[in-house]
C-alpha positions as CSV (number, residue, x, y, z in Angstrom):
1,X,2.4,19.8,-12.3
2,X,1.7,16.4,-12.8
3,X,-1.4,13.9,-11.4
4,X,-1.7,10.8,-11.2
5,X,-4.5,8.1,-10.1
6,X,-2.6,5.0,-10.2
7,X,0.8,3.7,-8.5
8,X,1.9,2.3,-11.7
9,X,1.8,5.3,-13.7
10,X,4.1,6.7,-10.9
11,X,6.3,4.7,-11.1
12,X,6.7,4.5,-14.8
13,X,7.2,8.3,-15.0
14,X,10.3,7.7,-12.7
15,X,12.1,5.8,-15.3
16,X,10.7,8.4,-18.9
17,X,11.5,11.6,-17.1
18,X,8.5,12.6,-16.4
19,X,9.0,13.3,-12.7
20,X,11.9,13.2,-10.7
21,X,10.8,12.1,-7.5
22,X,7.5,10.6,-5.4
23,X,6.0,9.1,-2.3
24,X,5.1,5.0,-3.1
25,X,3.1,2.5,-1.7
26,X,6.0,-0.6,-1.1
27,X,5.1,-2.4,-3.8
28,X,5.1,0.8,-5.9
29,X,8.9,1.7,-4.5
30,X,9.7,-2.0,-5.1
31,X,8.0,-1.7,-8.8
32,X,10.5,1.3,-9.2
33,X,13.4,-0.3,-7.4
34,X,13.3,-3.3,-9.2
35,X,12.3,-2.5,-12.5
36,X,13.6,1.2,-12.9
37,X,16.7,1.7,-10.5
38,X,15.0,3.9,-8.6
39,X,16.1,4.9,-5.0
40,X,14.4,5.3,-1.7
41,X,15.6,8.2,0.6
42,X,13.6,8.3,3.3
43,X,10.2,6.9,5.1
44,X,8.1,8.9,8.0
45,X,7.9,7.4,11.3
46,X,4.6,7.5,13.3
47,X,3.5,8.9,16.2
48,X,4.0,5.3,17.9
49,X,7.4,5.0,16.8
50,X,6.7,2.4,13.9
51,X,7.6,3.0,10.1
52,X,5.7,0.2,8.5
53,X,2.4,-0.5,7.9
54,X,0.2,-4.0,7.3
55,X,-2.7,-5.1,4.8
56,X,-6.2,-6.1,6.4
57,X,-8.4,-8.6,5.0
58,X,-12.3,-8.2,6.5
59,X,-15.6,-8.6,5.9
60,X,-18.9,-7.2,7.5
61,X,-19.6,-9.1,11.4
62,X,-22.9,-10.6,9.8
63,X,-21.8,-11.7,7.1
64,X,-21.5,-15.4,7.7
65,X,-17.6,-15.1,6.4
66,X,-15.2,-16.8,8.6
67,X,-12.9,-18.4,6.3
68,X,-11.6,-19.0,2.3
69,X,-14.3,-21.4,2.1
70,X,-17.1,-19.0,2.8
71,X,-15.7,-16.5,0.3
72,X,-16.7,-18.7,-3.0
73,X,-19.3,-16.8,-5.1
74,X,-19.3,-13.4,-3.1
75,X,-17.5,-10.0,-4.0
76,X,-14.0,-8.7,-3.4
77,X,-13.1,-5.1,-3.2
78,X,-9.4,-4.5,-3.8
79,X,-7.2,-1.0,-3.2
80,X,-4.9,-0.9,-6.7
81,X,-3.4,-3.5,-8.2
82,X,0.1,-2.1,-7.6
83,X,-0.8,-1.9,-3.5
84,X,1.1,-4.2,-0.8
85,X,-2.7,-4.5,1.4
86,X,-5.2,-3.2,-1.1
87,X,-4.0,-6.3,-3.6
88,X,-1.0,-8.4,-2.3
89,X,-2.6,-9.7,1.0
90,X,-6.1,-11.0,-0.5
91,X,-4.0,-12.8,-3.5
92,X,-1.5,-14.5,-1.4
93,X,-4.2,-15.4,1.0
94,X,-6.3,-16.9,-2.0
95,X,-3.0,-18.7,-3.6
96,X,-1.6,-20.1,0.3
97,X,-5.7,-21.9,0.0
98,X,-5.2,-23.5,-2.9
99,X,-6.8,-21.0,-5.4
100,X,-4.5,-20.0,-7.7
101,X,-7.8,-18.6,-10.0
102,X,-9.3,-15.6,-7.7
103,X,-12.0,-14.8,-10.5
104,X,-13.4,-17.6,-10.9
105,X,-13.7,-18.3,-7.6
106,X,-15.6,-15.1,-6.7
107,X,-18.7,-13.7,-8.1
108,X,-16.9,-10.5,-8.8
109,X,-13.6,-9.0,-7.7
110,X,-12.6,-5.1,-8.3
111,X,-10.5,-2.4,-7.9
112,X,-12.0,0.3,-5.1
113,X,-9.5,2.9,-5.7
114,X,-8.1,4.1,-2.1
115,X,-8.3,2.0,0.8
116,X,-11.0,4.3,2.2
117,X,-13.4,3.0,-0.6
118,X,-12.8,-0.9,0.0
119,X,-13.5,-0.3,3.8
120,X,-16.7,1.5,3.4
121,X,-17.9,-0.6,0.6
122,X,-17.9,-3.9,2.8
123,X,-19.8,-1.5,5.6
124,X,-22.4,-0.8,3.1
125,X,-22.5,-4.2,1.9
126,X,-21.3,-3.1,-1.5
127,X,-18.5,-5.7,-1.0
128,X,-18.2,-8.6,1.0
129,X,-14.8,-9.1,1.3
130,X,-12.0,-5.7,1.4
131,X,-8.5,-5.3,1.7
132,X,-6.7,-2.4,3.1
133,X,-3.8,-1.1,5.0
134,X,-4.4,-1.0,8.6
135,X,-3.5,2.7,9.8
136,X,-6.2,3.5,6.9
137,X,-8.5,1.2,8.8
138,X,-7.7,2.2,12.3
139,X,-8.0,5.8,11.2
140,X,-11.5,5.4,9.6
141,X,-12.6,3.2,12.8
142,X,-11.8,6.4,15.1
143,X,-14.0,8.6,12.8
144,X,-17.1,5.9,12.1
145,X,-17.6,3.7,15.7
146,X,-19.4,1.5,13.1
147,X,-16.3,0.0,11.6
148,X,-14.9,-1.5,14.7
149,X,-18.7,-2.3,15.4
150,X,-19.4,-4.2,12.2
151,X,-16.7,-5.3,10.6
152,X,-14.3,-8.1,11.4
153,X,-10.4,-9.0,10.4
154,X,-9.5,-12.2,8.3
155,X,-6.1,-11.9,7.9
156,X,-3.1,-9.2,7.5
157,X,0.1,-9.4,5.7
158,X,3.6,-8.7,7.2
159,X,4.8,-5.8,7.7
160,X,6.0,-3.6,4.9
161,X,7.4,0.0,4.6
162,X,5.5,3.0,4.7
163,X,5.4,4.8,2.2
164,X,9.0,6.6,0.8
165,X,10.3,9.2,-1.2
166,X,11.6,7.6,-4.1
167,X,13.8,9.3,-6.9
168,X,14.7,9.2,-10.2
169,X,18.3,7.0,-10.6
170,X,19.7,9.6,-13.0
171,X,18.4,12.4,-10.4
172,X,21.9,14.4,-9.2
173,X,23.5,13.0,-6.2
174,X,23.7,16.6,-4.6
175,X,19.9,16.7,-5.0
176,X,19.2,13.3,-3.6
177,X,21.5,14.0,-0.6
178,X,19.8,17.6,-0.3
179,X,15.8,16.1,0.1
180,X,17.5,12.9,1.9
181,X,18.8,15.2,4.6
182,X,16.2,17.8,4.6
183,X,13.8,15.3,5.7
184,X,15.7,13.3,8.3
185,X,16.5,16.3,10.2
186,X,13.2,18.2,10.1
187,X,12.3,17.5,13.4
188,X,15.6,18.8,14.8
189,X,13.8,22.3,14.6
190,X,10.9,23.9,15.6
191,X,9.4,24.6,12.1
192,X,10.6,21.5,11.0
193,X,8.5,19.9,13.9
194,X,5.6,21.9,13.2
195,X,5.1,20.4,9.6
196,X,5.9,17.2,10.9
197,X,2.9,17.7,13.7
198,X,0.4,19.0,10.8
199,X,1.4,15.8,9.0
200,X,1.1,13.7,11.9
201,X,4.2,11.9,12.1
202,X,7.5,12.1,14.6
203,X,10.3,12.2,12.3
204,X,11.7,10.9,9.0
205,X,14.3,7.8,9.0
206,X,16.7,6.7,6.2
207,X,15.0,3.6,3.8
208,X,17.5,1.4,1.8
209,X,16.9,-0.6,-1.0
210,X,17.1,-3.5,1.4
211,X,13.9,-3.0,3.2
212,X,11.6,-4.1,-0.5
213,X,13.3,-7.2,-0.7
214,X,10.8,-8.9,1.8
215,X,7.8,-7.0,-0.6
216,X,9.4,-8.6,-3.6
217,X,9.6,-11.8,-2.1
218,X,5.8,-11.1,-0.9
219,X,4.6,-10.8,-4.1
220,X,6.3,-13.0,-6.1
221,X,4.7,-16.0,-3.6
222,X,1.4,-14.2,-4.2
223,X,2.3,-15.0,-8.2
224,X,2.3,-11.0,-8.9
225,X,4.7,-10.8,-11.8
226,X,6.0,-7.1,-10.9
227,X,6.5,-6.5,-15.0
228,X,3.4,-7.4,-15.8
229,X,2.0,-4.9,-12.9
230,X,3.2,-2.4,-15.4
231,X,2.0,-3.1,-18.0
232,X,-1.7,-3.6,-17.4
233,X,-4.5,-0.9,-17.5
234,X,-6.3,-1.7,-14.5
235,X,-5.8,0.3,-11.4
């Protein structure tokens, strides 16, 4: 067994044989897509019928924020630096204002490590701006009441693939197929719909290659170099 703390290391042990298959982030499946061949089988489908998911920008209610302008000088909490919300949204956000230079334009900016982190440090007041994905957001907001109390949305990116089982390209076809099927049939059975329930989704659907183009695109007009994503020690 293997673990891992950071997207990127993922999806670099896709490509050394180091693991054969995982669960990415978009940008992490479009990391691996792009840079190591790898293929997506299959994505979960949510209770509500949707597959994707968004990235939330917010700050605290009272915190004077309202727009880019606001945000000079004050502290940014980001997700990972290979995440389509927790890092993608705040940068092209920043770059579509004119900054192109994030750091030197905030007093501080730093990688939270899950999205749960970069929400509750804005409610604490750790941070003062966060990014997240929303059904991380929504989730938390159901647990704490003070989230959707105290804390307000900026902006959210489009929406991107959840996350997908992606696979080794040298991993055997018969292999591929086997996991590829085994998942987008699950809830034809009753134990199949049982893990599905635990897990809290309706069903897994087929993902292609096809659906990470729009992440690609994403990033590269957020100026995210997708190489360099892998090469860099930060989270």
């Amino acid at each position: 067994m293997k673990m891992f703390t950071r997207y990127k290391d993922v999806a670099n042990a896709l490509s050394s044989a180091g693991i054969e298959g995982a669960f990415l982030g978009s940008l992490a499946a479009a990391v691996a897509i792009q840079e190591h061949d790898g293929t997506v089988l299959a994505r979960p489908e949510d209770l509500d019928g949707s597959s994707a998911y968004h990235g939330l920008l917010f700050v605290r209610k009272d915190s004077g924020i309202r727009n880019v302008k606001d945000m000079k000088g004050k502290r940014l909490a980001f997700v990972g630096r290979t995440t389509t919300a927790g890092f993608v949204l705040p940068l092209y956000y920043f770059r579509t204002a004119g900054i192109a230079d994030y750091k030197s334009y905030l007093k501080d900016a730093y990688f939270a490590g899950t999205h749960e982190n970069a929400i509750r440090d804005v409610l604490d007041g750790k941070a003062d701006i966060g990014a997240a994905k929303n059904t991380v957001f929504r989730r938390l907001a159901a647990e704490d009441p003070r989230i959707g109390t105290e804390l307000k949305i900026l902006s959210r990116s489009p929406d991107v693939p959840e996350n997908t089982l992606t696979v080794r390209k040298d991993l055997d076809p018969s292999i591929s197929a086997a996991l590829r099927d085994a998942l987008v049939t699950m809830h034809n059975n009753p134990a199949g719909r049982t893990v599905l329930k635990e897990f809290g989704v309706r069903r897994f659907i087929l993902a292609s290659q096809k659906d990470y183009e729009p992440v690609i695109e994403y990033a590269r007009k957020a100026g995210i170099d997708i190489k360099h994503l892998l090469k860099t020690n930060d989270r």
